[in-house]
Gaussian input, Z-matrix of N, CA and C with variables (Angstrom, degrees):
# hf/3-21g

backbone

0 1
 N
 C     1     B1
 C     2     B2     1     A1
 N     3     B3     2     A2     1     D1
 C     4     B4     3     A3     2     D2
 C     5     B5     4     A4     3     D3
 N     6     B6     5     A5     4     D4
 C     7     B7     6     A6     5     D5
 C     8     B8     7     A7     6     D6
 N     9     B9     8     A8     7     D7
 C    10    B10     9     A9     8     D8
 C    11    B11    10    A10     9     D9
 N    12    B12    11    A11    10    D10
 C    13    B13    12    A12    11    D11
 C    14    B14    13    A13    12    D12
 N    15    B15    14    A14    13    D13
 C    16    B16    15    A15    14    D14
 C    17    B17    16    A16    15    D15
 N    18    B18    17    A17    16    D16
 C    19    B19    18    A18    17    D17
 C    20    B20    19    A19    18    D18
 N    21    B21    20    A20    19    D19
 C    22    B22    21    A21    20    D20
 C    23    B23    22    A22    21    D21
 N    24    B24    23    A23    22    D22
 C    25    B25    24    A24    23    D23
 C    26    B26    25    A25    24    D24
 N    27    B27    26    A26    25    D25
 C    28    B28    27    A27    26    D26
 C    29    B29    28    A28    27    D27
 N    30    B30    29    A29    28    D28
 C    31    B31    30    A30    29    D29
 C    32    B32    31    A31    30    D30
 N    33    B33    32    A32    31    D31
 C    34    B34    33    A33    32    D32
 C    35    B35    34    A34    33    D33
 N    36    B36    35    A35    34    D34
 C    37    B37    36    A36    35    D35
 C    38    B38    37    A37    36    D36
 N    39    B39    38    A38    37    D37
 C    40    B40    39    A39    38    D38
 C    41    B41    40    A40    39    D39
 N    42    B42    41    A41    40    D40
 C    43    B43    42    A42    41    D41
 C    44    B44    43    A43    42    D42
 N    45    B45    44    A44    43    D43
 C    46    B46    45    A45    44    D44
 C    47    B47    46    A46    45    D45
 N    48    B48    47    A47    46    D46
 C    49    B49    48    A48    47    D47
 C    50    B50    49    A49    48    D48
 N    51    B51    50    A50    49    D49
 C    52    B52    51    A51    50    D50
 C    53    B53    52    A52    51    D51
 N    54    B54    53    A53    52    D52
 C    55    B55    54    A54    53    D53
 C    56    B56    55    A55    54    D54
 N    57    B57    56    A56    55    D55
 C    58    B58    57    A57    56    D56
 C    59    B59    58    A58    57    D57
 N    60    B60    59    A59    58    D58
 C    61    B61    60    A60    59    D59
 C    62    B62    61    A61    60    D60
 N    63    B63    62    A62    61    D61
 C    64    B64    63    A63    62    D62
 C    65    B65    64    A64    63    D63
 N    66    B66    65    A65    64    D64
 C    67    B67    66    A66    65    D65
 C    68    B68    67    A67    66    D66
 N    69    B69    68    A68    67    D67
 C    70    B70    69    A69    68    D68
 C    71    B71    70    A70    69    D69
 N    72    B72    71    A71    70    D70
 C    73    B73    72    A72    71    D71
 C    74    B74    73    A73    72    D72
 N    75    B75    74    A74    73    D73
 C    76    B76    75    A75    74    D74
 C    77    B77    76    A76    75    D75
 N    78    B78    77    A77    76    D76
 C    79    B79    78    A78    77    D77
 C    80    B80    79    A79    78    D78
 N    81    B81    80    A80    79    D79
 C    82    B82    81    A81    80    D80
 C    83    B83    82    A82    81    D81
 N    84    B84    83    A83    82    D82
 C    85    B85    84    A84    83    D83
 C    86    B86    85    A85    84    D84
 N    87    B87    86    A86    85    D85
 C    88    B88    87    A87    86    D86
 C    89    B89    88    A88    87    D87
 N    90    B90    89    A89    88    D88
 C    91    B91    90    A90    89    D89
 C    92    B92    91    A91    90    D90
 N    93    B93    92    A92    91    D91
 C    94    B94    93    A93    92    D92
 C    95    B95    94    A94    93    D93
 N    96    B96    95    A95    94    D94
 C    97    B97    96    A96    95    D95
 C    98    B98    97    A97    96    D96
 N    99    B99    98    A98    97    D97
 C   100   B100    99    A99    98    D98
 C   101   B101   100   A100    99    D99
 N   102   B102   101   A101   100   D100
 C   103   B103   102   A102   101   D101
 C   104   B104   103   A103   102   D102
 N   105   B105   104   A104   103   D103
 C   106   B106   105   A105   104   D104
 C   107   B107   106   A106   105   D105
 N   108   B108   107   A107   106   D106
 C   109   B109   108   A108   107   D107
 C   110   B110   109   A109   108   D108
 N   111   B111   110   A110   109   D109
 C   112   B112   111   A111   110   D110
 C   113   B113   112   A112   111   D111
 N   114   B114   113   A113   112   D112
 C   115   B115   114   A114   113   D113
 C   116   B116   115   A115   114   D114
 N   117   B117   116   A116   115   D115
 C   118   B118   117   A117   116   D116
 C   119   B119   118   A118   117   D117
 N   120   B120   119   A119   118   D118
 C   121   B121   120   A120   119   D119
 C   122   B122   121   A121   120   D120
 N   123   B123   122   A122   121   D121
 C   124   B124   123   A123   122   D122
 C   125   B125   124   A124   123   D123
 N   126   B126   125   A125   124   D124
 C   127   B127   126   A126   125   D125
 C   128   B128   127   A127   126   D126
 N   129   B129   128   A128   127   D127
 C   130   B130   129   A129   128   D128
 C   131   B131   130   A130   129   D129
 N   132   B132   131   A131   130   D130
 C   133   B133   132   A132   131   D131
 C   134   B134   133   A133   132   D132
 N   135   B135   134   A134   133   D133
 C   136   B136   135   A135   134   D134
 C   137   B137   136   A136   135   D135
 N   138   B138   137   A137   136   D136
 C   139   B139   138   A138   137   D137
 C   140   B140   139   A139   138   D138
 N   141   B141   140   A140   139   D139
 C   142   B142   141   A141   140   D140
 C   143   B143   142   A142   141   D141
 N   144   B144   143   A143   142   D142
 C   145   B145   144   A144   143   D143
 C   146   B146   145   A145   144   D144
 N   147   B147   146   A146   145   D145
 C   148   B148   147   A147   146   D146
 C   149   B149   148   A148   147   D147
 N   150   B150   149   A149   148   D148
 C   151   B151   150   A150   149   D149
 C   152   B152   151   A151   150   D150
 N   153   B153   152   A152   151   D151
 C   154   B154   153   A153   152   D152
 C   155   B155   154   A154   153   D153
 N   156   B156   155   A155   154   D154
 C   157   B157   156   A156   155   D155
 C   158   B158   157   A157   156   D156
 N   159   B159   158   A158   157   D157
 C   160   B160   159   A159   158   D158
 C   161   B161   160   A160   159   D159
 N   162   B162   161   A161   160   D160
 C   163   B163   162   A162   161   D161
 C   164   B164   163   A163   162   D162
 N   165   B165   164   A164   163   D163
 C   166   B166   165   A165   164   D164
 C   167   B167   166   A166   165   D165
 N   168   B168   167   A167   166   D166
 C   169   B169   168   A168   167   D167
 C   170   B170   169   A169   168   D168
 N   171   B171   170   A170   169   D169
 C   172   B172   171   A171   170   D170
 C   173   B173   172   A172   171   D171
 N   174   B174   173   A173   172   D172
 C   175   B175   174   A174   173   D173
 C   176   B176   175   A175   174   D174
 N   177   B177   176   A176   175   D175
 C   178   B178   177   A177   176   D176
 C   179   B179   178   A178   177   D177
 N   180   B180   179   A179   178   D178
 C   181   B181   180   A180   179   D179
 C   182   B182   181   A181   180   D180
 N   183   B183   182   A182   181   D181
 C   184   B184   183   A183   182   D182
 C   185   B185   184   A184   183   D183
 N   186   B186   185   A185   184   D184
 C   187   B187   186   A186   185   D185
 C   188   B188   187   A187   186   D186
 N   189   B189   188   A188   187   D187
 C   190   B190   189   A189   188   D188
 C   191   B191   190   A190   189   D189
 N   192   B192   191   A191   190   D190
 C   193   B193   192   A192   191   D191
 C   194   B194   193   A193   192   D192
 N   195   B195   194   A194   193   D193
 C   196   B196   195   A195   194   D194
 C   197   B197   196   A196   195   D195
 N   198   B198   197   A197   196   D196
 C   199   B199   198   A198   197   D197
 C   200   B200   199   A199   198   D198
 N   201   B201   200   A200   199   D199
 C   202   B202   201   A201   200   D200
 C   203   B203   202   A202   201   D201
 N   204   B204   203   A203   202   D202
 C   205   B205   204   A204   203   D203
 C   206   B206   205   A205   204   D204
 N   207   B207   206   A206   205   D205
 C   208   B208   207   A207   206   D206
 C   209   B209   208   A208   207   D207
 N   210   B210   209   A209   208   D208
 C   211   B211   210   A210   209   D209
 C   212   B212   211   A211   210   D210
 N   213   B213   212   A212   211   D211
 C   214   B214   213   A213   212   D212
 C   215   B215   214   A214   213   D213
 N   216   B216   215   A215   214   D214
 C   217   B217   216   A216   215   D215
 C   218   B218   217   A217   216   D216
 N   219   B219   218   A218   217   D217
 C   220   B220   219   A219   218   D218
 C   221   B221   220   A220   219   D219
 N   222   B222   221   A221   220   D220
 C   223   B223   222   A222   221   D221
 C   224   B224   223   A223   222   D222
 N   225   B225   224   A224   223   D223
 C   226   B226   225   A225   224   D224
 C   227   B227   226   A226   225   D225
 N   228   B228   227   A227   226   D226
 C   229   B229   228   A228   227   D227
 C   230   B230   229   A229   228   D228
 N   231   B231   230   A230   229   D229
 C   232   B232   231   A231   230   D230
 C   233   B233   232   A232   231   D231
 N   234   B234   233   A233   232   D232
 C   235   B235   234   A234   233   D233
 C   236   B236   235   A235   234   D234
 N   237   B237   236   A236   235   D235
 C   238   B238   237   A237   236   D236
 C   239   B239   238   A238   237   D237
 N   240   B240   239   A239   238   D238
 C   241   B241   240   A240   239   D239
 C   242   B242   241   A241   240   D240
 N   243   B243   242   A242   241   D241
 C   244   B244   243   A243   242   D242
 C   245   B245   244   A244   243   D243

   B1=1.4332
   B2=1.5256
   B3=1.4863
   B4=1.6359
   B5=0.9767
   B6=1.4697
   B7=1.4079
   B8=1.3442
   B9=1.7181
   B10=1.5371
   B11=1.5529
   B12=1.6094
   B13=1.4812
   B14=1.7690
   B15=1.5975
   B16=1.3845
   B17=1.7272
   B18=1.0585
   B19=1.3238
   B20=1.6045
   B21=1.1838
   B22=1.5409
   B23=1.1983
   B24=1.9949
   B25=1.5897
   B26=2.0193
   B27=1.3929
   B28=1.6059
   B29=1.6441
   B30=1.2428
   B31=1.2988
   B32=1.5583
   B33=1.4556
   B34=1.4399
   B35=1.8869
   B36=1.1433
   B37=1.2245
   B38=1.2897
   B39=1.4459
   B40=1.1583
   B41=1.5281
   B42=1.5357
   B43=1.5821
   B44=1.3531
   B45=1.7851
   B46=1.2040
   B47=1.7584
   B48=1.3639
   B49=1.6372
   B50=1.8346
   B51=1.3207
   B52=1.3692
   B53=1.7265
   B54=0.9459
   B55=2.0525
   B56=0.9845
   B57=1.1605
   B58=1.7649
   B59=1.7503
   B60=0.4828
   B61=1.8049
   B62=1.5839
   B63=1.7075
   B64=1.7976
   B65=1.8744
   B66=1.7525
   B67=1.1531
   B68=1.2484
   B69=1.2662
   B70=1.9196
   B71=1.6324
   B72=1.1493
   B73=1.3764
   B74=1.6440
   B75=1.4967
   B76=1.3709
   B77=1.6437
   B78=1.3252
   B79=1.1369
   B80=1.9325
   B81=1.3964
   B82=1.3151
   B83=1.3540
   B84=0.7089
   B85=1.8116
   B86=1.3485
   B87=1.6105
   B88=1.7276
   B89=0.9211
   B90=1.3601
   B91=1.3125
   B92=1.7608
   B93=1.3410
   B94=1.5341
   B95=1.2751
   B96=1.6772
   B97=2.4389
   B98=1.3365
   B99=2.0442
   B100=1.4143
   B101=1.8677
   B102=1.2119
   B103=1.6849
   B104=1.1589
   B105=1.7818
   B106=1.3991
   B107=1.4612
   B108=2.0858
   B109=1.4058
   B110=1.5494
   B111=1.4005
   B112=1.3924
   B113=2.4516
   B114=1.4235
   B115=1.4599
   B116=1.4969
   B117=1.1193
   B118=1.7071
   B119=1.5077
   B120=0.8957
   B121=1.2889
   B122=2.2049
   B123=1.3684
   B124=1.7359
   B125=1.8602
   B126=0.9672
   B127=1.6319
   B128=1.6055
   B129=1.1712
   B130=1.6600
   B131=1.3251
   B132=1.1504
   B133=1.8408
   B134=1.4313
   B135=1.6652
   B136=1.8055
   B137=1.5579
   B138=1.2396
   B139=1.8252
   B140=1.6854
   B141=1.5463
   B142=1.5438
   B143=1.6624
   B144=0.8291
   B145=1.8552
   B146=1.1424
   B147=1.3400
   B148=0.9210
   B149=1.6036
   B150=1.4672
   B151=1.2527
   B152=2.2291
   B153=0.7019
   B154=1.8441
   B155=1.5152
   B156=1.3145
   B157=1.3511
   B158=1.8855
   B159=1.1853
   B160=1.3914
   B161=1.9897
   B162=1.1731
   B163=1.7717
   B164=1.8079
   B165=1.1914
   B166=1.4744
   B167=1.5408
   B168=1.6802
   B169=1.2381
   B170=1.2538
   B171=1.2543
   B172=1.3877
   B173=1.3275
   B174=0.8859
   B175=1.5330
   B176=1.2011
   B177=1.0861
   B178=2.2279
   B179=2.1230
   B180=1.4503
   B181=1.5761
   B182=0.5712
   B183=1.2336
   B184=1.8065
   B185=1.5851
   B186=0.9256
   B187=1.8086
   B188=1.6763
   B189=1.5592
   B190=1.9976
   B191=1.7259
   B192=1.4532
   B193=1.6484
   B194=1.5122
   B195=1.3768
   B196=1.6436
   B197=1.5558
   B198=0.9720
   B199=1.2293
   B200=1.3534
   B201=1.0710
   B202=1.5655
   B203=1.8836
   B204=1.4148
   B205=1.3900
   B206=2.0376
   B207=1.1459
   B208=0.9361
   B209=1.7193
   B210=2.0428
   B211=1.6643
   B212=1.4832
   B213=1.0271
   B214=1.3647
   B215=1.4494
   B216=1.4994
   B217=1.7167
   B218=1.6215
   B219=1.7232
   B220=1.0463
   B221=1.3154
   B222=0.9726
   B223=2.0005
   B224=1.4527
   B225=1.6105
   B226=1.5411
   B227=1.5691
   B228=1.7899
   B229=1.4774
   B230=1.6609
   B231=1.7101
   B232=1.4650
   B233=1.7834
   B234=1.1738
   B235=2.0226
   B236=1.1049
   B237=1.2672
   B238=1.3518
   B239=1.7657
   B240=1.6161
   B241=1.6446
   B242=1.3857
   B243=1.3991
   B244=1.7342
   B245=1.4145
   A1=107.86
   A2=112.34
   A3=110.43
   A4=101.43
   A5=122.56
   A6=148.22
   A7=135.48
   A8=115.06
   A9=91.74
   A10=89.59
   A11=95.07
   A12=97.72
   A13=111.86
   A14=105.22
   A15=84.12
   A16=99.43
   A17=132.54
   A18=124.69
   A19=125.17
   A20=146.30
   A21=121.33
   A22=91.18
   A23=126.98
   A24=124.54
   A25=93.90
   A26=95.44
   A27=83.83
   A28=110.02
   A29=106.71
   A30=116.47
   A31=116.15
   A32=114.79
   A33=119.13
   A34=119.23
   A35=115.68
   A36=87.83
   A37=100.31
   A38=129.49
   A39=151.28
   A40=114.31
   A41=105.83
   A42=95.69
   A43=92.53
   A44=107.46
   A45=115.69
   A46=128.72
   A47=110.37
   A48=91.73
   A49=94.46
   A50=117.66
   A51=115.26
   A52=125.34
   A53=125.30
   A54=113.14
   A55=133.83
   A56=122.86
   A57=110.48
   A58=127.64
   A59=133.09
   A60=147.49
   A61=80.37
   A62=110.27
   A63=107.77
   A64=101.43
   A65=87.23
   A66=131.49
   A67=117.54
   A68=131.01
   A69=120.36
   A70=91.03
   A71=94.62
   A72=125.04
   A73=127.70
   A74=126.53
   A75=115.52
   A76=104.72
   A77=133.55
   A78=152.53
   A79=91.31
   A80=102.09
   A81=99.18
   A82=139.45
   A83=105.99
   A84=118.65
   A85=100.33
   A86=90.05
   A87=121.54
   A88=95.33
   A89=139.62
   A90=148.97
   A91=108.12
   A92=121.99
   A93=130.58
   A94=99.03
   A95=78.88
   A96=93.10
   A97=78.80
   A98=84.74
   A99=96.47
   A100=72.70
   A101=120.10
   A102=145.74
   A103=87.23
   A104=129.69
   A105=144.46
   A106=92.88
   A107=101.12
   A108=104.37
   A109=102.89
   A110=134.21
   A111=125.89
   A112=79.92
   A113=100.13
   A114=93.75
   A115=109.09
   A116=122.47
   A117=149.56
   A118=91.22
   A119=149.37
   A120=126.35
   A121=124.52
   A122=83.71
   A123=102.89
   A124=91.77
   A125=133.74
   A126=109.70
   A127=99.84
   A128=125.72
   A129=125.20
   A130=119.16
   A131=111.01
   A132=113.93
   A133=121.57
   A134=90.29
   A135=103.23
   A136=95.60
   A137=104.30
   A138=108.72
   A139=96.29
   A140=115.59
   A141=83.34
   A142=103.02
   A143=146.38
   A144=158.60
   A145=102.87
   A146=116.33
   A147=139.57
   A148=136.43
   A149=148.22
   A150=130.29
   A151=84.55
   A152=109.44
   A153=117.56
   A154=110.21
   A155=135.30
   A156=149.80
   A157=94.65
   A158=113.20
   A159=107.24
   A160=120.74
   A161=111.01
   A162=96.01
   A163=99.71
   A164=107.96
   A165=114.68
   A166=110.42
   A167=130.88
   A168=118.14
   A169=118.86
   A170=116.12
   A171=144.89
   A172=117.71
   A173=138.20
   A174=140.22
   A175=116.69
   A176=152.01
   A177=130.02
   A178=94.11
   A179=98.79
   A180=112.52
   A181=102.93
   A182=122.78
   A183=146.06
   A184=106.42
   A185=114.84
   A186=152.54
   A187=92.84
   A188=93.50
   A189=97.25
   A190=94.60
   A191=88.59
   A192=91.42
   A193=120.87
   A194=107.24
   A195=116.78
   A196=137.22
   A197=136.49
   A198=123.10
   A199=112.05
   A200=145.59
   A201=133.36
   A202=98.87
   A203=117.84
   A204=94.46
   A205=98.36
   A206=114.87
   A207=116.97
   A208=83.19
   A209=112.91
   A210=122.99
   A211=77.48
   A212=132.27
   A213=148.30
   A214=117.37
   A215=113.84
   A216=104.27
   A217=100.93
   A218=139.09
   A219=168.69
   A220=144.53
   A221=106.53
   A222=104.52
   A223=94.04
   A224=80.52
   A225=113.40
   A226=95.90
   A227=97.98
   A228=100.06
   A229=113.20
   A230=108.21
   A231=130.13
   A232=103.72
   A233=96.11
   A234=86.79
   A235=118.61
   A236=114.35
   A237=128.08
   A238=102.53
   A239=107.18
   A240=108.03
   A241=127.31
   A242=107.82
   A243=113.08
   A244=109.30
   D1=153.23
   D2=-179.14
   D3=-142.92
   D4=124.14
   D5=132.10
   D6=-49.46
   D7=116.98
   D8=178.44
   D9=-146.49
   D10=150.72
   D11=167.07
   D12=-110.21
   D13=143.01
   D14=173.08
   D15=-148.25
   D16=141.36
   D17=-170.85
   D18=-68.12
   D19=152.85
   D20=-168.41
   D21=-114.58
   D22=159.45
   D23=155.72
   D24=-80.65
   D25=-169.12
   D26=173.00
   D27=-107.52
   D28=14.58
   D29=173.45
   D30=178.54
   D31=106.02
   D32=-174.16
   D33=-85.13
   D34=131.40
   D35=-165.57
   D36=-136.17
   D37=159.75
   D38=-140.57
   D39=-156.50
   D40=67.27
   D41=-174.70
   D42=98.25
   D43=-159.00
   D44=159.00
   D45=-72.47
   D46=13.54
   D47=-160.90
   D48=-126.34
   D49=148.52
   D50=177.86
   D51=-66.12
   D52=101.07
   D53=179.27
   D54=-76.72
   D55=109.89
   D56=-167.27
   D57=-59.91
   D58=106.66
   D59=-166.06
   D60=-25.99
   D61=143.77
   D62=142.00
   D63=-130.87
   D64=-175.79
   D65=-160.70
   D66=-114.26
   D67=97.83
   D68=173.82
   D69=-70.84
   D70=139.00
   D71=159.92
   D72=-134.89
   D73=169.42
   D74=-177.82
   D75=-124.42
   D76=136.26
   D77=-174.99
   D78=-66.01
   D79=114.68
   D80=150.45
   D81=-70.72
   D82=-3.88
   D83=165.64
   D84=-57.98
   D85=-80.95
   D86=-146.90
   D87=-82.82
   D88=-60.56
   D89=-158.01
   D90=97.06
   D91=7.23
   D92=177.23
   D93=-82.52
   D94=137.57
   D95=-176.90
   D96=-101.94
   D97=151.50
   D98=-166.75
   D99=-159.28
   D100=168.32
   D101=-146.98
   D102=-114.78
   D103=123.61
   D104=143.46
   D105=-85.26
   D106=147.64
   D107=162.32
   D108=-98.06
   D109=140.63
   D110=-160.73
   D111=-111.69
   D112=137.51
   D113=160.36
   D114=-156.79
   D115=104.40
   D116=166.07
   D117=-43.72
   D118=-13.22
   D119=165.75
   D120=-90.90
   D121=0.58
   D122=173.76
   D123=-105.46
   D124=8.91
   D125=154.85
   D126=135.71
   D127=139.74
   D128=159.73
   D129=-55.07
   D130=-28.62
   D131=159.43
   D132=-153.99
   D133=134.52
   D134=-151.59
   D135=-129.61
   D136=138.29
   D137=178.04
   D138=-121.39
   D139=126.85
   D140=152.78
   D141=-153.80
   D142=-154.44
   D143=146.74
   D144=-77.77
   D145=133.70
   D146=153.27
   D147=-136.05
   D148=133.28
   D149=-126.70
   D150=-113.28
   D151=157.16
   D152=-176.30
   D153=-90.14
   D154=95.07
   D155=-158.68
   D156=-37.73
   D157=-56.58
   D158=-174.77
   D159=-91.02
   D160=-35.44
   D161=179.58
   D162=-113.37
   D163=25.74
   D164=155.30
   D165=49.92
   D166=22.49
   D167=168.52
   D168=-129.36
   D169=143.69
   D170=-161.05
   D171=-25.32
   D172=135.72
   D173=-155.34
   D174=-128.30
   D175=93.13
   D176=-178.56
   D177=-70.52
   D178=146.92
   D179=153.46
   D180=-117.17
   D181=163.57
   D182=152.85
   D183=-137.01
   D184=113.27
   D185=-171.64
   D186=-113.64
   D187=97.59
   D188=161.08
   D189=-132.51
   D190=137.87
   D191=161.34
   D192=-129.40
   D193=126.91
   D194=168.38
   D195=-87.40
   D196=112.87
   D197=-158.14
   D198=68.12
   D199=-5.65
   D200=-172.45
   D201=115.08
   D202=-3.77
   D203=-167.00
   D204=-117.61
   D205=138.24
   D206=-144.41
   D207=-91.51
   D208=168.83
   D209=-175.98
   D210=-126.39
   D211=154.09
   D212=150.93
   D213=-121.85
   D214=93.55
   D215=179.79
   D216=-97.72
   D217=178.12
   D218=179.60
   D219=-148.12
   D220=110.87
   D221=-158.83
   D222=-148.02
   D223=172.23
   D224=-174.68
   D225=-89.54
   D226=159.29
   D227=-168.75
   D228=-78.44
   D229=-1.76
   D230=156.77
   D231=-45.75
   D232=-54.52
   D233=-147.16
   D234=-70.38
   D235=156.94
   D236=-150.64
   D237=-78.69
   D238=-29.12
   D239=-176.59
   D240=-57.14
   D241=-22.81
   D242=166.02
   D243=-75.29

């Protein structure tokens, strides 16, 4: 499982258009880091599936943010934390 803290602006921007902050994370499978998009405007705590860019199997997130700074955990569809 991986933990990360990272601080958010309240809007990153790129040009004219807003970017949503990400997250390296590591595929529990594979162990390949691969980029979460983290966005506080889908909920202070968010669970969902997600598939692993390279060995293509199912992933749980959990996206909590405190103060504005977002947790990104990652697991197998085993673990007990979802």
């Amino acid at each position: 499982m991986f933990d990360d803290m990272t601080s958010l602006d309240d809007d990153l921007l790129l040009g004219d258009e807003a970017v949503e902050p990400s997250i390296e994370v590591f595929c529990p499978y594979c162990g390949e880091p691969s980029e979460i998009l983290v966005d506080s405007g889908s909920g202070m705590d968010q669970s969902y599936v997600e598939d692993c860019e390279v060995c293509c199997r199912p992933r749980m997130v959990r996206v909590r943010f405190h103060d504005g700074i977002p947790s990104v955990e990652v697991g197998t569809e085993d673990d007990a934390v979802f």
